[in-house]
NUVO-659101 format. One record per residue (C-alpha): x, y, z. Coordinates in Angstrom, 2 decimals, m for minus. Layout:
REM NUVO-659101
@c1:X&c2:Y&c3:Z
...
***
This chain:
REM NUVO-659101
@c1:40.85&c2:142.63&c3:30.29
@c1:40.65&c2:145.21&c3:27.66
@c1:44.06&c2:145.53&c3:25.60
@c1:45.21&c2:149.06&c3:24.12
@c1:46.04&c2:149.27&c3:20.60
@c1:49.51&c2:150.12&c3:22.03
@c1:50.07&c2:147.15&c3:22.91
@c1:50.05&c2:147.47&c3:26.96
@c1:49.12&c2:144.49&c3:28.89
@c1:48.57&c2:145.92&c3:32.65
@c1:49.01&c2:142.14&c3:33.78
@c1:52.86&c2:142.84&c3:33.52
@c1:52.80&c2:145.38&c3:35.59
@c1:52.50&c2:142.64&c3:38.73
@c1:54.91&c2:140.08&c3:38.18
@c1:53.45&c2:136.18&c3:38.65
@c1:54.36&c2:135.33&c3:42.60
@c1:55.66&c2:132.20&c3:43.62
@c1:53.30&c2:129.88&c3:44.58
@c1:52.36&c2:129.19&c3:48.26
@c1:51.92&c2:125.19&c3:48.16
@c1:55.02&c2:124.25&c3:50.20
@c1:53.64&c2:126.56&c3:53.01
@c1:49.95&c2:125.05&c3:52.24
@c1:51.35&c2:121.53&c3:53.03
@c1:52.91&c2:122.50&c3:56.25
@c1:50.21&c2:124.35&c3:57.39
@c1:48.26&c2:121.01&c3:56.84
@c1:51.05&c2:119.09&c3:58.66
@c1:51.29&c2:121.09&c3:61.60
@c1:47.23&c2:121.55&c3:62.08
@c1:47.47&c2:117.44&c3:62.24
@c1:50.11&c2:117.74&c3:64.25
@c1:48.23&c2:120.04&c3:66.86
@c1:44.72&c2:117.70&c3:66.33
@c1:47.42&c2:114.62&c3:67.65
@c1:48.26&c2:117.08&c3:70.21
@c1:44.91&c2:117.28&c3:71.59
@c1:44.27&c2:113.59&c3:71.62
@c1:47.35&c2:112.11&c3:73.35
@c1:46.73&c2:115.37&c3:75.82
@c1:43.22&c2:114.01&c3:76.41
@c1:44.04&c2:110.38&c3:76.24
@c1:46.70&c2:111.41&c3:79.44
@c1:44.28&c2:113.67&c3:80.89
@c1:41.74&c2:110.71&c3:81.34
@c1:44.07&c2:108.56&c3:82.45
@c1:45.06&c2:110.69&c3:85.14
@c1:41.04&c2:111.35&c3:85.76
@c1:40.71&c2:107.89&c3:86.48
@c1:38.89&c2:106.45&c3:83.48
@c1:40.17&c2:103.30&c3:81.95
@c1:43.57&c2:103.49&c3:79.98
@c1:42.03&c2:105.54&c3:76.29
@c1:45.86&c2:103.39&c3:74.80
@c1:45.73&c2:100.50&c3:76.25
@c1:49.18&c2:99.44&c3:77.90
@c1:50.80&c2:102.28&c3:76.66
@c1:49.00&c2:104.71&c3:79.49
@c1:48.51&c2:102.35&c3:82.20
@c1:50.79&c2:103.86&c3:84.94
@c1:50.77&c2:107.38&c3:86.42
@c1:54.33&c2:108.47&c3:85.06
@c1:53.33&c2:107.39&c3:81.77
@c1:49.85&c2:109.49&c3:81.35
@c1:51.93&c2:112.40&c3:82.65
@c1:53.98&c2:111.92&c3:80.05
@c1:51.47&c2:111.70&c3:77.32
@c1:49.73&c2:114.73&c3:78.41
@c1:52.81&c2:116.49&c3:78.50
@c1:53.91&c2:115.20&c3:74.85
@c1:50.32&c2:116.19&c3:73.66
@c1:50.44&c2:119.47&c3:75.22
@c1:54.21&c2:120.14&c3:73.69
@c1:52.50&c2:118.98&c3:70.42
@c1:49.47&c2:120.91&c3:70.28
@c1:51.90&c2:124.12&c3:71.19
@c1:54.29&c2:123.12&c3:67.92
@c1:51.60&c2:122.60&c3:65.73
@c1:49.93&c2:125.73&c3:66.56
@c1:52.85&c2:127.88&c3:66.45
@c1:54.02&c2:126.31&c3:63.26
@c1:50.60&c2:126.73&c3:61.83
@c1:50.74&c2:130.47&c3:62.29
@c1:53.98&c2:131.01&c3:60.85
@c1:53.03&c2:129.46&c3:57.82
@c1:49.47&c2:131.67&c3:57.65
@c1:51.22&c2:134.62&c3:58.24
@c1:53.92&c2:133.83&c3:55.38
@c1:51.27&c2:133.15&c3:53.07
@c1:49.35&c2:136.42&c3:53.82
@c1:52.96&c2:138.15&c3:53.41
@c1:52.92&c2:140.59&c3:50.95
@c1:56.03&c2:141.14&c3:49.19
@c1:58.09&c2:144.30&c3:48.18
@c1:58.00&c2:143.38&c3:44.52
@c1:54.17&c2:143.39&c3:44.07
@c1:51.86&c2:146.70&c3:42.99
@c1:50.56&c2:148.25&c3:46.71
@c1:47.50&c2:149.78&c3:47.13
@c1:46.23&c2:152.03&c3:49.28
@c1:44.50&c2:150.67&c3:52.30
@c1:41.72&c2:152.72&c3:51.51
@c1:41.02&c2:151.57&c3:48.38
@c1:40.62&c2:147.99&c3:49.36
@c1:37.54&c2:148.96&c3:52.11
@c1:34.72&c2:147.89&c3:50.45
@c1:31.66&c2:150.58&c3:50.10
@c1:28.33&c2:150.54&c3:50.84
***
């Protein structure tokens, strides 16, 4: 970037944002949180299919592969929402930062 002899520096004009690696890591967290989700679902859902027990003792009976499935699906639904929330604060922009016009940012050609 070109400096004036003035001695303006246009990078002040945005100031440096806070950086986004706290919502990084729980993004992370919650999109393992959701893959668990879909394997105790489908671990419950075989169960209850009638394949042989995918956890050994732990799904054996009826009640408990209901359970799992339901546990899976309440996990996969926590991780997901969770998971959004943090993409959407990330892509938040702020009130403090230089705005362009929407129009400026199409690209051309």
């Amino acid at each position: 970037m070109k400096l004036s002899e003035d001695g303006f520096d246009a990078r002040r004009l945005r100031p440096r944002g806070t950086s986004g690696w706290r919502w990084r890591c729980l993004a992370a967290l919650a999109a393992l949180f959701a893959a668990f989700g879909v394997m105790l679902s489908m671990a419950g859902a075989a169960t209850l299919l009638g394949r042989p027990p995918a956890l050994g003792p732990l799904n054996d009976s009826i009640g408990a592969a209901i359970v799992l499935l339901l546990f899976g699906l309440f996990l996969l639904w926590g991780g997901i929402n969770v998971w959004r929330r943090c993409r959407r604060r990330m892509r938040r922009s702020h009130g403090d930062e230089l705005s362009l016009s929407p129009g400026l940012l199409k690209k051309r050609g």
